[in-house]
Every structure is written in C-alpha cells, then in structure tokens.
C-alpha positions in Angstrom: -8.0 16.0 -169.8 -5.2 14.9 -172.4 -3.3 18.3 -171.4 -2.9 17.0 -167.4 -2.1 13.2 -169.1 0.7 14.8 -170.8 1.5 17.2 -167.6 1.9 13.9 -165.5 3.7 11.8 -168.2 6.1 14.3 -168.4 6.5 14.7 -164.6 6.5 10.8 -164.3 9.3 11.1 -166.7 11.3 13.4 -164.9 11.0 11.6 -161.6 12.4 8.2 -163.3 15.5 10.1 -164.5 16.5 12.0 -161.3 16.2 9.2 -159.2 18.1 7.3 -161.6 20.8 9.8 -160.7 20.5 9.8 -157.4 20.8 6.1 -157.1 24.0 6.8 -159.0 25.0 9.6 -156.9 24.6 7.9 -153.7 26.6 4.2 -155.1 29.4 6.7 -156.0 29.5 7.9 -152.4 29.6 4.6 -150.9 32.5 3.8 -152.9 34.2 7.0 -151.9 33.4 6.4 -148.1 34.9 3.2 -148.7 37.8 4.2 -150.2 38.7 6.6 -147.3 37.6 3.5 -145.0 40.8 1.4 -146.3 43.1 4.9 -146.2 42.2 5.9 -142.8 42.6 1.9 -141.2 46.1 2.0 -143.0 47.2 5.5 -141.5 45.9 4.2 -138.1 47.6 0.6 -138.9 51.0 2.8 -139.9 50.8 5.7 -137.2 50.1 2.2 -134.3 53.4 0.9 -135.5 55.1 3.6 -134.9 53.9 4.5 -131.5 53.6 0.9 -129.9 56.9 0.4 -131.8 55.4 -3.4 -132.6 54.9 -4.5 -135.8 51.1 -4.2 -136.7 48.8 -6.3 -139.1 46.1 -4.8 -141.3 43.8 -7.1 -141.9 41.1 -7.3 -145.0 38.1 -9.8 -144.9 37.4 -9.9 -148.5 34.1 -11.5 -148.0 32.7 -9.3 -145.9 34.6 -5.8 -146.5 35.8 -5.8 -143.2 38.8 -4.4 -142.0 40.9 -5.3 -138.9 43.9 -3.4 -137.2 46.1 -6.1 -134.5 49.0 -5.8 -132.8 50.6 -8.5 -130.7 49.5 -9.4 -127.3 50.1 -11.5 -124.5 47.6 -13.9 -126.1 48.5 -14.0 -129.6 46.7 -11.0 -131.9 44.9 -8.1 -130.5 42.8 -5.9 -132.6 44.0 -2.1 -131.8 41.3 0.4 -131.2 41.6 4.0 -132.0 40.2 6.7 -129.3 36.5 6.3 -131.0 36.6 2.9 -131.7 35.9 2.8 -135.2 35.3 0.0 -136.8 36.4 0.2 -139.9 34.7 -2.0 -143.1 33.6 -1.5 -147.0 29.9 0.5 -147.7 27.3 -1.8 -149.1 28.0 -3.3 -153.0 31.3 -2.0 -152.5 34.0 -5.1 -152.9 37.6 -5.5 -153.1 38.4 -6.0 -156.3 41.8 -6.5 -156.7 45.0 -6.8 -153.7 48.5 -7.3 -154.6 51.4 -7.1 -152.0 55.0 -6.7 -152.4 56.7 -7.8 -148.9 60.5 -5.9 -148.5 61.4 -7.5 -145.3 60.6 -10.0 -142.9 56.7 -10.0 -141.4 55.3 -10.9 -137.8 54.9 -14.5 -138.5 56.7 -16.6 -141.1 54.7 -19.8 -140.8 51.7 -18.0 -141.2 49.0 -19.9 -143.4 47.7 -17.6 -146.0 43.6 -17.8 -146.1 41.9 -17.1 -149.9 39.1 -14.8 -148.0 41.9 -12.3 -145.9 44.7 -10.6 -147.2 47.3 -8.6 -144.9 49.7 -5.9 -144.6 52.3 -5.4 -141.8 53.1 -1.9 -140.9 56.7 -1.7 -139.0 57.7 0.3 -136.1 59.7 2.7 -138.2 56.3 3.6 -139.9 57.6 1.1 -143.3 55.1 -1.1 -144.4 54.4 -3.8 -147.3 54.4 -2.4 -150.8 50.6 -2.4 -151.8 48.0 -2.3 -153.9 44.3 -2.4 -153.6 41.2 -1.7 -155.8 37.8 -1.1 -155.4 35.0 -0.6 -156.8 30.9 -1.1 -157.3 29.2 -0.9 -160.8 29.5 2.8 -160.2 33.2 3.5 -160.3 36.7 2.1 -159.5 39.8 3.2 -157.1 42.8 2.2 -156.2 45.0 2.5 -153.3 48.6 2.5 -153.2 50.6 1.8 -149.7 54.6 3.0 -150.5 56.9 0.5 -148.6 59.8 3.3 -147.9 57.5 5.2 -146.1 53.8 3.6 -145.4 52.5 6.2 -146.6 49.1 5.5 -148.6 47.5 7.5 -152.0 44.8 6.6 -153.9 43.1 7.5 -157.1 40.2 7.2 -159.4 40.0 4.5 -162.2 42.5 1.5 -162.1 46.3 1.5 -161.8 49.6 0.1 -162.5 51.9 -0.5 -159.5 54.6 2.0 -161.7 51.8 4.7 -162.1 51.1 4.7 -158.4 54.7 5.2 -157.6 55.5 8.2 -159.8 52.2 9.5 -158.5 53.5 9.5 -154.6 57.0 10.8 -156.0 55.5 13.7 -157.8 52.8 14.8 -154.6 56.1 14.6 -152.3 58.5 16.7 -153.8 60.5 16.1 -150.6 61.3 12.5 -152.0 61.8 13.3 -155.8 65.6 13.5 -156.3 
C-alpha cells in the first residue's frame, strides 16, 4: 500500500511540473503569434501603400490589442481588407508594452488629436513609413519590432531593444543597404 502511495505521489509530481511547462510553452506561443500579428498588419499596411499609392494608417488599440489597417475614403477613413479578411489583433495576456515613433515627413492629417489608448503609423505610397518601435510581451517573454523609415521594412527580435540596435540589425540582414 505505501509502495502505490509513493507510485502516485511521484506521478502527481510529474503531472504538476509538465503542465507547468506546457502552460509556459503555450504563453510563449501566444506571444510569438502576436508578434507575427503586428509584422504581418505592417507588411500589409506597407505593401497597401504602395499599391493604392495613398498614404495608409496602421492603427494600434492599446487596450484591446487590436490592430487596424485604413486608407482614405470618400467618407473619411476606411479600414483596408486583405483577400481573407484578417483581422489582425494581440493573443490573450499579450500587451503592448512599449511604442515609440519617429515621423520623417509629413502624415495624412496634421490636426490629428493624438488618443492615450491608439498609437499610429503612416505607411507612404513609395513603401516609406514612420520610424518605429514596438514591444511586446506577457510574463513569458519580450519582443520588439522595428519598422525602418527608408524603406518600411519591419524586423523583430527577442528580448528588448535600443532604437540603434535595431538599425544595425536591418543594415547587417540587408547587405544590399550596408555601404
């Protein structure tokens, strides 16, 4: 009798430690869906510039990890819709940690009132966008995402970053813009 107490102790143990990493395993898979999320809306907000040749907004809901991809319309803002119609947003206990911006030239509207919860990014019709760069992260890990102004184009990596590393990073994995 005490040999099948110990039998199941040990097998209760063993339970409680893998799903502890699985819990683990699947928070650090949200946040890696997430990151691609925010990659994939700023390639489509980029690549939408180019082809409409319009100016296009990319829009980030901080409260609710939402992300939003409009264009200008007849009526004022349109959200732009890829073929599937993805909706685009943050996993669950993912959050936007940090979002800085760097604007090079002049955006959609000037006299635009800037909102604590959203925070934007134009993408120009010759595929330029706003310098950028965002974080984020769950208990489980961090990223950061870095969009280039030159170019729009967008690069992340693990862990935390400095606007500088970020830059040397996109020169070095594009050797076609290193001098």
């Amino acid at each position: 009798m005490v040999e099948l107490l110990l039998v199941a102790g040990v097998i209760g143990m063993l339970a409680f430690f893998a799903s502890q990493k699985m819990t683990s395993a699947v928070q650090r898979s949200k946040l890696k869906e997430s990151v691609n999320e925010v990659v994939l809306a700023a390639r489509f907000a980029r690549m939408s510039a180019v082809e409409r040749q319009t100016p296009v907004r990319l829009l980030f809901r901080r409260s609710t990890g939402e992300i939003e991809v409009t264009a200008p319309s007849e009526s004022g803002q349109a959200k732009v819709r890829d073929i599937l119609f993805k909706v685009y947003s943050l996993k669950d206990d993912v959050n936007f940690l940090n979002m800085e911006k760097q604007v090079f030239a002049e955006t959609m509207e000037d006299n635009e009132e800037t909102v604590d919860d959203i925070f934007e990014l134009f993408f120009r019709p010759d595929g330029s966008g706003d310098q950028a760069m965002i974080t984020v992260g769950n208990p489980h890990g961090i990223y950061s995402i870095l969009v280039a102004p030159a170019t729009g184009q967008v690069i992340w990596q693990e862990g935390p970053a400095e606007t500088e590393t970020f830059v040397i990073n996109l020169v070095a994995q594009n050797p076609k813009y290193s001098d």
